[in-house]
N, C-alpha and C positions, 0 to 999 in steps of 0.2 A: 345310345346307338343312333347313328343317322342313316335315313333314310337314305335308298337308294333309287333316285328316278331319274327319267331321261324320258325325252320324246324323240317319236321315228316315224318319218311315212312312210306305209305301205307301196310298194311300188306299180300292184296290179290295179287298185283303187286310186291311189292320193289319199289315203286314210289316216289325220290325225290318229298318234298312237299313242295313247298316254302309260309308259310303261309302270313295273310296278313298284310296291313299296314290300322289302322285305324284312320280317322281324326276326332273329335269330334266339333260339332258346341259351340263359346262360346260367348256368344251376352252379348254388352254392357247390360247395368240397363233399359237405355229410347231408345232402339235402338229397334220402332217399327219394323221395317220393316223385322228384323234378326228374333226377337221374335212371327213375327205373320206364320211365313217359318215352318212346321212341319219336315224340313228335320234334325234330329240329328246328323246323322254320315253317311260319306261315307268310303266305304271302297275299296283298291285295293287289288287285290291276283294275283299272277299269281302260275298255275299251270303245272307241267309237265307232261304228261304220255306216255307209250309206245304205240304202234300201239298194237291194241287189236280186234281181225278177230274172236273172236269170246266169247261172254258176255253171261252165262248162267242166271245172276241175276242182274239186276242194281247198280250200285257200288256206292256209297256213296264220292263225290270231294272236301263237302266243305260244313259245317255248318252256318246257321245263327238263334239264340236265341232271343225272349225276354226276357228279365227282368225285373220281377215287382219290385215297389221300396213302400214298405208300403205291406198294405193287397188288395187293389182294384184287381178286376176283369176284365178281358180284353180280346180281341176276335187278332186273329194275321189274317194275309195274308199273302201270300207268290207269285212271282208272275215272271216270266222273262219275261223281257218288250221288250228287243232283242235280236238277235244273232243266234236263237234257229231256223233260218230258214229252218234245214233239218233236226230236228227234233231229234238228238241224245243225248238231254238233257231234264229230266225233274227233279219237285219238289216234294218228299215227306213231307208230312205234317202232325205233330201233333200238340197236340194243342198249345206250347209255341216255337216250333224248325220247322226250313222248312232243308234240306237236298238238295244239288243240285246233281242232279245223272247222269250218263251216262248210258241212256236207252239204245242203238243200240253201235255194235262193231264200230269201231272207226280206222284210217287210217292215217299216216302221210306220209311223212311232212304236219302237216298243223297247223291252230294256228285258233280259237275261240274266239270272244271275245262277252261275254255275261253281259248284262246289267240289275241286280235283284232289286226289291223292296219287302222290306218285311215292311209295316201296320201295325202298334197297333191300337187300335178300340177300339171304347167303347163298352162295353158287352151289351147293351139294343140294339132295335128292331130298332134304326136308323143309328144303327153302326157307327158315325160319327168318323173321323180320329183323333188318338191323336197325334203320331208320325210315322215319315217315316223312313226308315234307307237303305239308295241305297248303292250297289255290284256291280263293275266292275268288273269283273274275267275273265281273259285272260287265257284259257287254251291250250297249244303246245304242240301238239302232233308228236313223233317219229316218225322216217320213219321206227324205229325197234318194235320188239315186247321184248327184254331181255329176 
C-alpha cells in the first residue's frame, strides 16, 4: 500500500500542513477474526501550528468524511477518545464530515497528541456499528505566533 500525503497551508494562519498517511484494513477471504474487527482504516497526521493568544472563531485542523459506497443510508459519530484533557480541541459535526477544531487560543512549545473515532451506523433506531475509522493526530504547536 502507498501512502497518501500532500501538504496544504492553512489560509487563516499560513500553517504548514502536513497531511496524513492512511492505512487501509485488507483481510484475507476466511480470516474471521480480521473480518469480524469493524476497524477500516487508521490514520496518522501530524500537524503544525503557531502559538495562537488569541482565536476569535474555532478554526477548522483537520477533516474526516464518510463515504457511502451504493445508495444506503447511514448515521456517522464523530468523537475524541483522548488527548483533549484541557479541552482546546473540539468536533464540528455534520451529517457525513466531523471537523476537528481548535476551540481555545493555543501556546507553544508544545505538541498534542489526540486519538479520534469516527462510527458509520446503521440509520434505524438501534444504531448498531458498521465501520470504525481511528485518527492519531499529533498536533505541534510553536513557541512563535508568525
Amino acid at each position: 500500500m502507498r501512502p497518501n500525503t500532500k501538504t496544504k497551508t492553512h489560509p487563516q494562519t499560513n500553517q504548514r500542513n502536513q497531511e496524513s498517511i492512511l492505512c487501509k484494513k485488507q483481510c484475507q477471504l476466511r480470516d474471521t477474526r480480521c473480518l469480524s474487527n469493524t476497524t477500516q482504516t487508521i490514520t496518522y497526521q501530524h500537524i503544525a501550528v503557531p502559538t495562537i493568544k488569541r482565536l476569535e472563531k474555532p478554526m477548522v485542523l483537520s477533516r474526516m468524511q464518510a463515504v457511502a459506497v451504493g445508495s444506503w443510508s447511514y448515521h456517522t459519530s464523530f468523537e475524541i477518545l483522548e488527548g483533549n484533557e484541557a479541552g482546546l480541541f473540539g468536533i464540528a459535526q455534520n451529517q457525513n464530515t466531523g471537523a476537528l477544531q481548535l476551540v481555545r487560543p493555543i501556546r507553544g512549545p508544545s505538541r498534542y497528541t489526540l486519538y479520534m473515532e469516527m462510527s458509520v451506523l446503521t440509520q434505524y433506531s438501534n444504531r448498531r456499528q458498521i465501520t470504525r475509522h481511528l485518527a492519531l493526530v499529533v498536533i505541534s504547536v510553536s513557541a512563535y505566533e508568525f
